[in-house]
Every structure is written in C-alpha cells, then in structure tokens.
C-alpha positions as CSV (number, residue, x, y, z in Angstrom):
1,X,0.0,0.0,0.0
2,X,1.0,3.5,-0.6
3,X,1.0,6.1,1.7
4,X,1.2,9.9,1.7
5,X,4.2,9.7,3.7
6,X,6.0,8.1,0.5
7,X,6.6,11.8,-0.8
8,X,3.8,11.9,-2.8
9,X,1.0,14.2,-1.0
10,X,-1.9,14.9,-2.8
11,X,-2.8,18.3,-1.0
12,X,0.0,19.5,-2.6
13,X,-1.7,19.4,-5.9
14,X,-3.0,22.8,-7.6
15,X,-2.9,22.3,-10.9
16,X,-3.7,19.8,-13.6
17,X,-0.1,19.7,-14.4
18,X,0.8,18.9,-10.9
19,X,-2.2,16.4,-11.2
20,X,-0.9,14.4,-14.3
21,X,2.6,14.4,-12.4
22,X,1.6,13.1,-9.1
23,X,-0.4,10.3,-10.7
24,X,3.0,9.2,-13.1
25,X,4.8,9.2,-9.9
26,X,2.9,7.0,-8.2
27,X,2.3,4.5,-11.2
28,X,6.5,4.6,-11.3
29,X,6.7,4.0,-7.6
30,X,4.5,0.9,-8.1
31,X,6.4,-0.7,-10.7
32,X,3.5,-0.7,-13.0
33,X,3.3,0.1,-16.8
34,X,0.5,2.0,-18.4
35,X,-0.5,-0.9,-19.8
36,X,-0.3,-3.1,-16.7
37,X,-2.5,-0.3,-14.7
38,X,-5.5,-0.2,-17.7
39,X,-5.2,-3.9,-17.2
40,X,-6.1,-3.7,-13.5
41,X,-8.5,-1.1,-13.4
42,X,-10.3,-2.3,-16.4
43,X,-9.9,1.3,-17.6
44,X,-9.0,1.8,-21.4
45,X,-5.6,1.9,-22.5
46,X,-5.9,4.9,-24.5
47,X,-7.8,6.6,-21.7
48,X,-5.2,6.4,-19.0
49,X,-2.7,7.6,-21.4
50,X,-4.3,10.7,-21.6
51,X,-4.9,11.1,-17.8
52,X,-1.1,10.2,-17.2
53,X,0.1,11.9,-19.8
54,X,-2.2,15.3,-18.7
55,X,-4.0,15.8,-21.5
56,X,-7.7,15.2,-20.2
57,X,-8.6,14.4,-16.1
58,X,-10.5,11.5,-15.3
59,X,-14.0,12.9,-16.2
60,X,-15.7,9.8,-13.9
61,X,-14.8,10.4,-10.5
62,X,-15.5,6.9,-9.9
63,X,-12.4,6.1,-12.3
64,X,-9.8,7.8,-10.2
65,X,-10.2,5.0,-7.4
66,X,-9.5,1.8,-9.7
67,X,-6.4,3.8,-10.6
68,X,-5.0,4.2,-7.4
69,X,-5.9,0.9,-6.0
70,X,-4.5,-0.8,-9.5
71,X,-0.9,1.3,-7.7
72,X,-1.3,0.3,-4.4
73,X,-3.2,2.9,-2.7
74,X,-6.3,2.3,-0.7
75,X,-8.9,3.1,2.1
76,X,-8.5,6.6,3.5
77,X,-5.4,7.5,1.0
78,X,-7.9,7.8,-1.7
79,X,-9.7,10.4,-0.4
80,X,-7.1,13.2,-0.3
81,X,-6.6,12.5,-4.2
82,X,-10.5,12.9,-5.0
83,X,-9.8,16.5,-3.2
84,X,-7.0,17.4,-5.9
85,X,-9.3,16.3,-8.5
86,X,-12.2,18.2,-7.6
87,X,-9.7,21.3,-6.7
88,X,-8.4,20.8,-10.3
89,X,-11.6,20.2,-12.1
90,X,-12.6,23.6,-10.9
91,X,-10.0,25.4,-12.4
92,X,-9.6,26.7,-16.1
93,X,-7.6,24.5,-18.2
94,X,-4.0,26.5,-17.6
95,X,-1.3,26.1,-21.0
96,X,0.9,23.6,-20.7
97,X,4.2,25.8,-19.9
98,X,7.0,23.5,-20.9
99,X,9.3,26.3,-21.6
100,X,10.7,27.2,-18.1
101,X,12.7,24.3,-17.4
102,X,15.0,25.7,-20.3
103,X,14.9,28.8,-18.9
104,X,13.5,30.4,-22.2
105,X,10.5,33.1,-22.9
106,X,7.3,32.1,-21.8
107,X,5.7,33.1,-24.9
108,X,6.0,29.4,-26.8
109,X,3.8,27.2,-25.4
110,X,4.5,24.2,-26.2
111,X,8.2,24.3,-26.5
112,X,9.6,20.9,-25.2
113,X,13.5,21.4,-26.6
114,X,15.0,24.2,-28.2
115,X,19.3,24.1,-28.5
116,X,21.4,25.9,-31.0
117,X,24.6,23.5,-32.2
118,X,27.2,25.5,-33.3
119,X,28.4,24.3,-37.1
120,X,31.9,23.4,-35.8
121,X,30.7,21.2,-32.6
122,X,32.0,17.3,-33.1
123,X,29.2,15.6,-34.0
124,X,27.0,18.8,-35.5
125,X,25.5,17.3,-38.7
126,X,24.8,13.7,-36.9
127,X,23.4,15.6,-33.4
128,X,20.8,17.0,-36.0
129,X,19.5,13.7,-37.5
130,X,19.6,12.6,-33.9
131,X,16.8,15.8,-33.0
132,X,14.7,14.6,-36.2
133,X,14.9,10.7,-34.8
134,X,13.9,12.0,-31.3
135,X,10.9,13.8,-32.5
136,X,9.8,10.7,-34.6
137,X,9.9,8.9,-31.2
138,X,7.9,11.4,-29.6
139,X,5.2,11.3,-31.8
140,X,5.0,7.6,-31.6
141,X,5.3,7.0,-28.1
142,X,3.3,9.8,-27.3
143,X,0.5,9.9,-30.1
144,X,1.0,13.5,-30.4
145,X,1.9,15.9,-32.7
146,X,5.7,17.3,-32.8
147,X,6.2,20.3,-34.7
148,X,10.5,21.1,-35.7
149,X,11.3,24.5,-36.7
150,X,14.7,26.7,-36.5
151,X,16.7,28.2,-38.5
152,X,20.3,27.9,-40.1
153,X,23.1,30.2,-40.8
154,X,27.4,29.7,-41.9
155,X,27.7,29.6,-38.1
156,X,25.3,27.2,-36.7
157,X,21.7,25.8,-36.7
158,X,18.7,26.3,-34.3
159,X,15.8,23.8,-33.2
160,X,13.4,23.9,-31.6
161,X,10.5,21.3,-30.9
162,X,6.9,21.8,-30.2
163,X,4.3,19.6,-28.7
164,X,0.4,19.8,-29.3
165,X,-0.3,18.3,-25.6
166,X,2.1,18.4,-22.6
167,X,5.1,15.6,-21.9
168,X,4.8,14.6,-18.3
169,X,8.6,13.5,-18.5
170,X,11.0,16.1,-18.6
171,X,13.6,16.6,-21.4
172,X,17.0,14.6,-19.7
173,X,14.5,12.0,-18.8
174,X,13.3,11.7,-22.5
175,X,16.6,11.8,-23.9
176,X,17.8,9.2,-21.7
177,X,15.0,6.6,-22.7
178,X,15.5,7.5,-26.6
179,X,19.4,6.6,-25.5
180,X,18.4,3.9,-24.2
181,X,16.2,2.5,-27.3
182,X,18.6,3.3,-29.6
183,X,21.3,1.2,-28.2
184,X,18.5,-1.9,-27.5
185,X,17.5,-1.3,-31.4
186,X,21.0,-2.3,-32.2
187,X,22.0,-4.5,-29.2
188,X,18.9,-6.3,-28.8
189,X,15.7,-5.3,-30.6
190,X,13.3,-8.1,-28.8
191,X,14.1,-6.1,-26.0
192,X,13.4,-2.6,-27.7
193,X,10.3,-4.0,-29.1
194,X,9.0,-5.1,-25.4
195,X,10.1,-1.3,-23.8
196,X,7.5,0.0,-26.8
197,X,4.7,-2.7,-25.8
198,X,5.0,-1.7,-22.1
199,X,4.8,1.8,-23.0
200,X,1.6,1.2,-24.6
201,X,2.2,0.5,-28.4
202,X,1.0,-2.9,-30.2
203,X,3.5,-5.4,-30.7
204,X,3.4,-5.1,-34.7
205,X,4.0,-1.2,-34.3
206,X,6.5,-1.8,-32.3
207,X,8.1,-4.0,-34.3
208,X,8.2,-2.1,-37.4
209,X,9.4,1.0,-35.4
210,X,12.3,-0.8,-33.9
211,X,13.8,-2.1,-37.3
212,X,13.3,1.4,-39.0
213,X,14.8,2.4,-36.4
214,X,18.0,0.2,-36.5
215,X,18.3,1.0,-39.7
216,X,18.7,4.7,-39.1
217,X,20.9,4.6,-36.5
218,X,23.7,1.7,-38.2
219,X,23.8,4.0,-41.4
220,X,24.2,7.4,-38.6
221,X,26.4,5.0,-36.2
222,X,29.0,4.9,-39.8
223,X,28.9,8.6,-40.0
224,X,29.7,9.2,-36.6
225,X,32.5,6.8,-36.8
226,X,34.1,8.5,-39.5
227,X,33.4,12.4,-38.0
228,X,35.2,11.0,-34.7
229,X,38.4,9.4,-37.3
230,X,38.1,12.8,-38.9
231,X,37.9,15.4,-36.0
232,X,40.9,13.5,-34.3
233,X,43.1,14.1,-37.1
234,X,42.2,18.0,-37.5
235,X,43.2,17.8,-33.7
236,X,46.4,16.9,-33.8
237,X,47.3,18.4,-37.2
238,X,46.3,21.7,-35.4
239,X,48.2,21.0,-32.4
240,X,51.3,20.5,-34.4
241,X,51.1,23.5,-36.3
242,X,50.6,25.6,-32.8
243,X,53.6,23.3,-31.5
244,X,55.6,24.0,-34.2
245,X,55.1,27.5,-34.4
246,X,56.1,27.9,-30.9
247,X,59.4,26.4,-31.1
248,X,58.6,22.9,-30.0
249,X,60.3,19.5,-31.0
250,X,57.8,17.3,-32.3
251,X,60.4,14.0,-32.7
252,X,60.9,14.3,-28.8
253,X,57.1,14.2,-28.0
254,X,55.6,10.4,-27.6
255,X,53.4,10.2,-30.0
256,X,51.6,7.0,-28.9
257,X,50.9,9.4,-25.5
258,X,49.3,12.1,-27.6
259,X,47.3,9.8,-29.3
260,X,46.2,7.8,-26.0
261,X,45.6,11.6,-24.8
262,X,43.6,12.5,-27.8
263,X,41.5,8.9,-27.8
264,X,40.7,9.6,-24.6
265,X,39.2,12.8,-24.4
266,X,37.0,13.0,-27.5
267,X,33.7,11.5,-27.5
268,X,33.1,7.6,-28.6
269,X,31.1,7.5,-32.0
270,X,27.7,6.4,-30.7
271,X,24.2,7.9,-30.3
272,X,24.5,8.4,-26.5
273,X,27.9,9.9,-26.9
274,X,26.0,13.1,-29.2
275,X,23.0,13.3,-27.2
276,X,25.1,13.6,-24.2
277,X,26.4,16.5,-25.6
278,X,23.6,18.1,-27.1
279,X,21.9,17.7,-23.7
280,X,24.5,18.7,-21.1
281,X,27.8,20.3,-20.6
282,X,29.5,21.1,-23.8
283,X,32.8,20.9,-23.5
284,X,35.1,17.1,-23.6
285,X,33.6,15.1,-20.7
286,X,35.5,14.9,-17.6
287,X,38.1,11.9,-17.8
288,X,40.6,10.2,-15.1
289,X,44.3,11.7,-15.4
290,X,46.5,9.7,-17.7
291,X,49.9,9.3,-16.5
292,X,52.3,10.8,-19.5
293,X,55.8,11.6,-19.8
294,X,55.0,15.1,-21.6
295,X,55.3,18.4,-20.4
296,X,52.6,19.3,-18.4
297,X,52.4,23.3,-20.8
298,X,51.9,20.6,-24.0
299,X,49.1,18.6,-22.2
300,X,47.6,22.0,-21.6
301,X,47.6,23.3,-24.9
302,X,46.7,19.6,-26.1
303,X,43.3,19.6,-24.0
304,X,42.5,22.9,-24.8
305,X,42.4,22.3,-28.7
306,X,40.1,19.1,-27.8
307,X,37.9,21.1,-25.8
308,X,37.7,23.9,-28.5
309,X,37.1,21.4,-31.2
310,X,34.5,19.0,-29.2
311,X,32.5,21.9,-27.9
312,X,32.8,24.2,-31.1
313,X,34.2,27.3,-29.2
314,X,36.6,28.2,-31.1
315,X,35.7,31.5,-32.5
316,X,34.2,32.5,-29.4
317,X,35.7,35.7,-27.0
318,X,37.0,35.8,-23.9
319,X,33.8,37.4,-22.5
320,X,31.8,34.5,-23.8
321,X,33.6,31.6,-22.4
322,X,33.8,33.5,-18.9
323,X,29.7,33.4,-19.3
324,X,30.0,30.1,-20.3
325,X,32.3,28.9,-17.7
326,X,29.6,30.7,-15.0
327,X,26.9,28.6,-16.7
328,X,28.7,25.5,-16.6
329,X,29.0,26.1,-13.1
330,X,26.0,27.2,-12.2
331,X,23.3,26.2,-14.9
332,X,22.5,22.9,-13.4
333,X,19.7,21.4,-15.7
334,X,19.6,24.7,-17.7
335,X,23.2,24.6,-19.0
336,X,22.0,23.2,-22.7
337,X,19.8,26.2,-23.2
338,X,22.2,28.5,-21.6
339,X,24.5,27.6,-23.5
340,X,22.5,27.7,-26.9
341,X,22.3,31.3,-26.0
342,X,25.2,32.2,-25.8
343,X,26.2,30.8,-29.1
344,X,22.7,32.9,-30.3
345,X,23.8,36.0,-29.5
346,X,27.2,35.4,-30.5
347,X,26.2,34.4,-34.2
348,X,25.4,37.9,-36.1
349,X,23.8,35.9,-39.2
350,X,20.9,35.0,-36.3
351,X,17.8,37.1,-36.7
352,X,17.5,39.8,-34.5
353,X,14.7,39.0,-32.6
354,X,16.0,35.4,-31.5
355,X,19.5,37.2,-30.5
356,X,17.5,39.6,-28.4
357,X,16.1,37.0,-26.7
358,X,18.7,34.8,-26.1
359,X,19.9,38.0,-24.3
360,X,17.0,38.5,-22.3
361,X,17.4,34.5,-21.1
362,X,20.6,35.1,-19.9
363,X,20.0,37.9,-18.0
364,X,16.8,36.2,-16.5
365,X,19.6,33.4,-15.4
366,X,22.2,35.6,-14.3
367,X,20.1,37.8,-12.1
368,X,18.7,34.6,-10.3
369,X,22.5,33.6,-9.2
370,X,23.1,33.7,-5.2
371,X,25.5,36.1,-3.9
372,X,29.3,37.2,-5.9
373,X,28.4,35.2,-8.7
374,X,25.1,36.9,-9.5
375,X,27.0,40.4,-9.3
376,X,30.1,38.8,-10.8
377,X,27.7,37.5,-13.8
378,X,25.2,40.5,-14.6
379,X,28.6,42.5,-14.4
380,X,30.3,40.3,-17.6
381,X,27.2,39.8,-19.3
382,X,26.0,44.1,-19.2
383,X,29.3,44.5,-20.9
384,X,29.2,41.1,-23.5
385,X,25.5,42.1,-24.3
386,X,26.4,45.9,-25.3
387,X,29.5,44.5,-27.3
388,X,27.2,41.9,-29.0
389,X,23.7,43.2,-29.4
390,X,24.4,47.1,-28.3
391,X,22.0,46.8,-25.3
C-alpha cells in the first residue's frame, strides 16, 4: 500500500499539471506500466494515457479509485486524491508551460527542446539527425503531434520542438529513454520491441518501429564513426602547427601518449555519446588523469584544442567563455539552453529578434544567481551584451 508519507502528497496538488505528475509518480513507484494499470482497473488503455500523460482528467470520478488501487493505494489515502481532482476540475484548463525548465521566454507554449549547435561542434551534422529521430519517437510514443522549426546560418543551426499536448517527463528523462532504445535497437531489438509494448504501443507497431529504427541509426552509427576518425586528425594536425610554431620539438614528443591523450578525451562514435552532448555540458567530458611523460604546458595546450574542437568554441571571445564557464558552473539542468544562448547572440547571421532573446534568457539566469556570482555574472554579461547586441 502507498501512503502519503512516500513523498507523494496529494494536498499539494494545484494544478492539472501537478495532477498528471503526481499520478505518473505513483504508477513509477509501483512498478507498474501504463498498460499493466488499464489492465487492473479495467480502464482503457488509451484513456489512461491521456490522464497520465495530462491531457484530459479522469471525467468519472468513480475512475480515479480503480487507478490508485491498481498502484497500491487504498482506504483513506484515496480520499485526499479525490480532493485534488475536484480542486483541479474547478480550475480553467491553464497552458501547458513547458518552456521554463529551459529557462526560455514564456511566450511558446509548447516548446519541449529548443538548442542551437554551433556548425563546428564534433558531431554537428549527426546531433541534427539525432533531434529529427527523437521527434519521430515522440510522436510515436506519445501519439501526439511534434512540430521542428529553426533556422540555419554559416555559423550554426537552431531547433526547436513543439508539442500539441504536454510531456509529463522532462527533457533529460526523455533523452535518456530515446538513449536507451537506440542502443537496445541495435544491441537487442526483442528487448526494444517489449520497452515499446510496455509503453503502450501494439507489438506489430513496435516492431516495425524498432527495425526502422535500427536501420537509421547503423547507417548514422558509420557517419559518426568516420566524424570522430576525422575530427581527431584535424586535432592533432592543429596541435602540431601551434607546437611547431612555438618552437617545439615534435620527434621528442611520444606520439603513442598524444594519441592515448587524444583517444581519450574525444567523445566515442555512438548515439548516447551526441546526445550527451547536445543535452548537457558542452565541453570534452570529464576523464581520469593519464599518467604521460609530456610536459605538463603541451598537455595544456593539447586539451585545450580538444575542448575547442568537441564543444565548437573556437571562434568564441574571452567574454563569452567566462559566461560560459559561470553557466557550466551554475546552470544545473539549464546549462544546454544556456549555452545555446550564448552561441545565439554570438552568431550575427541570427535574426534579430532570436539574439535579443537569447539575451534576455541570460540575464533572467544571471540575475537569479546567489550572492558574488550573481553580481560577478550580470557584471560580464552588461558588458558582452552591449558588445554583441548594443543593449
């Protein structure tokens, strides 16, 4: 049986978002699928999609109960959750606001994803097939529509993803399960197909969906593989040239170090590897210390060329890799969006209007920031912003 004092308390609900939320919880907390639940309550499938998903209430108040007995609750724990639903039936049926986990305008309803990838970030080309794969999942799994628009210029591209209806998940959640299924479509579809049934699809749907989708992914799992082979080499032929030009030696550097140095720092070809960095921080991800015998001012330089190249910073100012140093400090699930910003108002080609709001998303950030870094932070960005965008 579940209980209140579990975490999930439903005086606490106000709104039909925090409705659809609380009710997903518990279902998770129960170990139950969507499909197992209809099965138990003898309630539609389709139907409790729609109240777990937050799209419609339960219009029956009689339904709510089979629901929350099918996950465990029961007796007087039921009652508090027929509250919330009356409290919430009362209400006008609010927008879904998706937009302020990324920190953006909350003029876009709708607006589940929104990053700009800068043309020169490892992975760029590939990371955009990926966005157009992920909204084919979405509309699948969530039978809803999922509207890409953006724009493109020399310096980068911009998209951004809509939804008809609200996601109850939020976006790292959702790009970990798409993670997940593409590496089952590849390592073991059977078990790709069965994470689609017990999300709710048929088993012929599901079937046909997971060997398009291995499909896809092999033929973009090649073009990763050769953007990786391809990106290491235009990292170390740059690294020699700056070596070179500063007086160094190449014949007394190890050059089976520099590659073990290089190996290790770039991102693996794979699906997961770009998603992780279209979702979170952009630079190289973190790695354990190699032990070399190179001078520590080479291994410096070296790094900072892979970082540069992996996180596509290269033409970037001093003023806007202190802002996105702060962010990658401080921007905690935000950082992605944050970071799209930056590279917004940074790219001139970008239409006004997007630039002056990528502006405005930083400053909503910066002025949110506890203590020295919030004065440090509007400081840097007053000045980068009036450089930039004459603000």
């Amino acid at each position: 049986m579940v209980e209140l004092e579990d975490g999930i308390n439903p005086d606490d609900i106000f709104t039909r978002r925090d409705f659809a939320l609380a009710l997903t919880e518990l279902r998770e907390r129960s170990g139950l699928t969507i499909r197992i639940v209809a099965r138990k309550s003898d309630i539609p499938l389709s139907t409790l999609s729609d109240y777990f998903s937050g799209r419609h209430l339960p219009q029956d108040i009689a339904s709510l109960p089979r629901i929350l007995q099918a996950c465990g609750v029961e007796g007087g724990s039921i009652h508090p959750w027929l509250d919330a639903l009356r409290r919430v039936r009362a209400l006008p049926k609010e927008p879904w606001d998706t937009t302020q986990q990324l920190g953006d305008d909350n003029n876009q309803p709708g607006l589940i994803f929104r990053v700009y990838i800068p043309a020169e970030r490892l992975y760029a080309t590939e990371t955009s097939r990926l966005v157009s794969l992920f909204r084919q999942w979405l509309t699948t799994i969530r039978s809803q529509g999922i509207r890409q628009v953006g724009y493109r210029t020399a310096s980068g591209e911009v998209i951004e993803l809509f939804a008809d209806s609200p996601l109850v998940q939020n976006l790292p959640e959702q790009l970990d399960r798409f993670s997940h299924f593409l590496t089952l479509c590849s390592a073991d579809p059977s078990a790709a197909v069965e994470m689609l049934v017990d999300m709710g699809l048929g088993r012929a749907t599901s079937t046909d969906l997971v060997a398009r989708f291995d499909r896809d992914v092999r033929r973009l799992q090649l073009d990763l593989t050769h953007e990786r082979e391809r990106r290491i080499l235009d990292i170390r032929h740059t690294l020699e040239e700056g070596l070179v030009s500063s007086g160094y030696d190449l014949g007394m550097i190890p050059s089976d170090q520099i590659n073990a140095l290089i190996e290790s720092r770039v991102p693996g070809p794979s699906a997961s590897a770009s998603l992780a960095l279209l979702a979170g921080p952009s630079g190289a991800p973190a790695q354990p210390p190699l032990i070399l015998n190179i001078n520590q001012q080479f291994v410096t330089a070296l790094e900072s060329t892979i970082i540069q190249s992996v996180g596509g910073r290269i033409h970037l100012g001093p003023q806007a890799k202190q802002l996105l140093e702060l962010i990658d400090r401080f921007g905690g699930d935000q950082k992605s969006a944050l970071e799209s910003a930056v590279h917004e108002v940074e790219d001139a080609d970008a239409p006004t209007d997007k630039r002056s709001a990528a502006g405005r998303r930083l400053r909503q950030f910066f002025g949110q920031l506890p203590g020295v870094a919030r004065d440090v932070g509007v400081d840097l960005l007053k000045k980068y912003l009036e450089s930039k965008l004459g603000l």
